[in-house]
N, C-alpha and C positions, 0 to 999 in steps of 0.2 A: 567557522564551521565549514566553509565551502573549499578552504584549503585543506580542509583535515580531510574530508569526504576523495576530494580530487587526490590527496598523496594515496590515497587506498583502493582506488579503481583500475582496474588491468583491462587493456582491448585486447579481446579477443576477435580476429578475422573470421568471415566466414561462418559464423557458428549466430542461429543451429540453420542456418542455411547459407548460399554463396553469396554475396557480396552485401552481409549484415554483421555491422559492427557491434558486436554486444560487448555491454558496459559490466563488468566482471567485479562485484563489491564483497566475494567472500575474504578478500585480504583483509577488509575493515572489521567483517565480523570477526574472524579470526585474532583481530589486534584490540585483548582485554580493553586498553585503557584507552584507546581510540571510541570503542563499541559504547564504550559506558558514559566519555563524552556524548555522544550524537545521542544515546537515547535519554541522558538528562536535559541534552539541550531543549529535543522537542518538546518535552513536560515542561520545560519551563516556559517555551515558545508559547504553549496552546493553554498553559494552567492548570494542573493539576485539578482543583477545581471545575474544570468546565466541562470532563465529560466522566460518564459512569463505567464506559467498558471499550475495549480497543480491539479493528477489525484489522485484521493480517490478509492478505491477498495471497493467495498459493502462489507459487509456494516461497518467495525469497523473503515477501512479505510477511511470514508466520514467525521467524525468526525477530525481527525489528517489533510485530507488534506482543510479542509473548517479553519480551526487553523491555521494554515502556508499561505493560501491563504488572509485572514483576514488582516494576521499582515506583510504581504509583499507586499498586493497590489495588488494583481493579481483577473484571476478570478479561477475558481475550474470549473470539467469536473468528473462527476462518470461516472465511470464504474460499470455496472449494472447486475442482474441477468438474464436470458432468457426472454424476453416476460413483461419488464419493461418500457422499454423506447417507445413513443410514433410517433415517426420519424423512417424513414428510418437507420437503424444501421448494421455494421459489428458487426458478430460474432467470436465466438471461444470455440470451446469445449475441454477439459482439464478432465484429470487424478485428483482426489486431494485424502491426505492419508487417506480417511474415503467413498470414491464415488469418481461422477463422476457430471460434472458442465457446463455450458454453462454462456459466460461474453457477454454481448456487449455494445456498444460503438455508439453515434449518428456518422455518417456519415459525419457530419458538423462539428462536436464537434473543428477541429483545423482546424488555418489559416496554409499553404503551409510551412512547416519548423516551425511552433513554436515550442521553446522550450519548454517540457514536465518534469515537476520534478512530479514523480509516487511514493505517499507513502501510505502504509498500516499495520495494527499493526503488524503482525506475517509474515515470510519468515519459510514455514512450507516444502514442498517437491517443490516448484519454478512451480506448475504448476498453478495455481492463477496466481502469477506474471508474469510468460513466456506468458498467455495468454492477459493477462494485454500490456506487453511491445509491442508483437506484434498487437495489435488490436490499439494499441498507432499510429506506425509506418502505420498502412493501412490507418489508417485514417488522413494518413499525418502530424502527429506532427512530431520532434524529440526530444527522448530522451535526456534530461540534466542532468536524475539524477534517481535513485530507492532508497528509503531509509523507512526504517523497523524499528519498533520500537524493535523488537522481534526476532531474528536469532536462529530456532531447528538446529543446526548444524547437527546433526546424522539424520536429515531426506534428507539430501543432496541437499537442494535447491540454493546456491550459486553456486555449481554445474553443475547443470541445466540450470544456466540464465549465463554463460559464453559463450562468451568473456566478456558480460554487469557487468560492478560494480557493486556492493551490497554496501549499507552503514548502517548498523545493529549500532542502539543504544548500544543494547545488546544482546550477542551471548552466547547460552546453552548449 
């Protein structure tokens, strides 16, 4: 899976500021039968069985988890930018390695205890994620699972989101 992932990601220089390497994964999504590997794989990584509904992270992440919720049945739940969502929603402001960001999440979004499988393309410094995981938990899901298509190991975000697993496709 981490060969498939790596023949499909583009550096882009520069973007979206000067000297930040962004990991560019819309080749993968774009290649049917690459896309449809990776999001069978993770269903079968985390179990079909183990969780009830899949959270996408705005936005690269909305695409990966609406793929995985599609082909397992379930339904999907984004998490979204500030001043998005139309409902009552928790927030969460975060640190990320280029600024700084605000997530939130409808307040209804989960039944009492569902299980939550949270995935989004890149695991870049865990504060995306951390704000992701926690806004999960307020809003009463639980955690079944975090999985990345993308792990910057040197930016320290597995790190960060400890005790919680990480499940990185592919790790740089």
């Amino acid at each position: 899976m981490a060969r498939l992932v790596a023949s499909r990601v583009l550096d882009v220089p520069d973007f979206p500021k000067p000297d930040v390497l962004f990991k560019d994964l819309m080749p993968l999504f774009a290649d049917g039968a690459a896309f449809r590997e990776v999001v069978d794989g993770i269903i079968a990584y985390h179990d079909r069985d183990s969780f009830d509904v899949v959270v996408g992270i705005e936005a690269r992440g909305f695409v990966v988890a609406a793929a995985i919720a599609y082909a397992a049945g379930t339904g999907v739940v984004p998490v979204r930018k500030a001043g998005k969502l139309p409902r009552a929603a928790y927030a969460e402001s975060y640190a990320l390695e280029y600024g700084e960001a605000t997530l939130e999440v409808h307040q209804d979004a989960f039944a009492a205890g569902q299980r939550v499988l949270v995935v989004d393309d890149v695991l870049a410094t865990g504060g995306t994620a951390r704000a992701t995981l926690d806004l999960v938990e307020r809003a009463g899901g639980t955690i079944a699972g975090f999985t990345v298509l993308l792990e910057l190991s040197f930016l320290g975000g597995r790190e960060r989101l400890s005790p919680r697993a990480v499940h990185a496709l592919l790790t740089v």
